[in-house]
Steps between C-alpha positions, in 0.01 A plus 500: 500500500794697580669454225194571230430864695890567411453421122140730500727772694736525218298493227299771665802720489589400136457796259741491238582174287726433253382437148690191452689238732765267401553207777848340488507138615771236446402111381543371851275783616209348210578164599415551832173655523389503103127628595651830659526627111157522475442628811711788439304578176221519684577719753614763266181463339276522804690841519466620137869459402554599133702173422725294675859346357621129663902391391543148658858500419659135471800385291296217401162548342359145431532462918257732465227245329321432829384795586407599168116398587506738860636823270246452205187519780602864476326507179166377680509870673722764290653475151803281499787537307709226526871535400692167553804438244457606157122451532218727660162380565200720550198469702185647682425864527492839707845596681783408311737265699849437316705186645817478363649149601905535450527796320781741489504846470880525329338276245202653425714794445742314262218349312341847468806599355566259289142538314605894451799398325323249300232747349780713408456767754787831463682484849424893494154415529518302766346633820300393815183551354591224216654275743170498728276423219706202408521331865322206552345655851351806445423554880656771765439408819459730760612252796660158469474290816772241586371222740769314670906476538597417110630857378331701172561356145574728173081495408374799370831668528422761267129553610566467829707803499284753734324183675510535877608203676337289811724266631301232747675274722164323510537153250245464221373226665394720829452808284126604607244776405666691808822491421393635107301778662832600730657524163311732340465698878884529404433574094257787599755678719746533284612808288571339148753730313498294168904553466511845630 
């Protein structure tokens, strides 16, 4: 009971939001409580989150196979898009949920490049307007959480520029509504200077 008037205490006091979330986890941190994805989704949709970014990062994707059936129930509730390999998989509607399974942001960059140099683009007209359009993840987030002790990966390097950053020693598989709300009690307090 305690614990439920906490949760209604912070959301009370809640006023600003960020547009979009990106939640780091590593493939230990999926393997150990798979049904905490969807959770997750769901509580930034109870709140009216603009869209919501998930990079399981693993150096081994087909380990990943299992819980392939707990990430695509996101679809049941917002629209999934489903980036795992070389393949991405699309499915339900309303908030758009991106899970990027392995995915790194020093090669998204590299492939980006490497399809400007194939059309022929003039180096002089290369800028970061060009570069954005051609990225595979079009999303800025305005907060990335990081559940756990395993340290940040290179995801969303470049659009993750101005993110702010919530660091939780909480693991994904004890990560609870409360301990999202305290991070975006933390998110809303902050002065975000976007590089200035």
């Amino acid at each position: 009971m305690i614990h439920w008037l906490y949760e209604y205490q912070l959301r009370r006091k809640l006023e600003i939001f960020p547009r979009h979330i990106c939640f780091m986890i590593a493939d230990h941190d999926l393997a150990a409580c798979p049904e905490k994805i969807v959770d997750v989704v769901s509580w930034c949709r109870e709140l009216g989150i603009g869209g919501v970014t998930v990079h399981i990062s693993t150096p081994d994707i087909s380990s990943m196979a299992s819980f392939m059936p707990a990430i695509q129930k996101i679809g049941s509730i917002a629209l999934l898009h489903l980036h795992c390999g070389n393949t991405t998989e699309v499915s339900g509607s309303g908030m758009p949920v991106f899970v990027a399974i392995g995915k790194s942001g020093r090669e998204e960059i590299c492939a980006c490049i490497r399809e400007l140099a194939k059309t022929g683009v003039a180096p002089e007209d290369v800028d970061e307007q060009l570069i954005e359009a051609h990225l595979t993840f079009k999303c800025e987030p305005d907060l990335v959480i990081k559940t756990g002790e395993s340290h940040l990966t290179d995801f969303l390097i470049w659009q993750s520029v101005y993110s702010e950053l919530f660091f939780s020693d909480v693991n994904w598989k004890l990560f609870r509504k409360t301990d999202f709300l305290r991070a975006l009690r933390d998110y809303q307090f902050r002065t975000r200077r976007f590089g200035i």
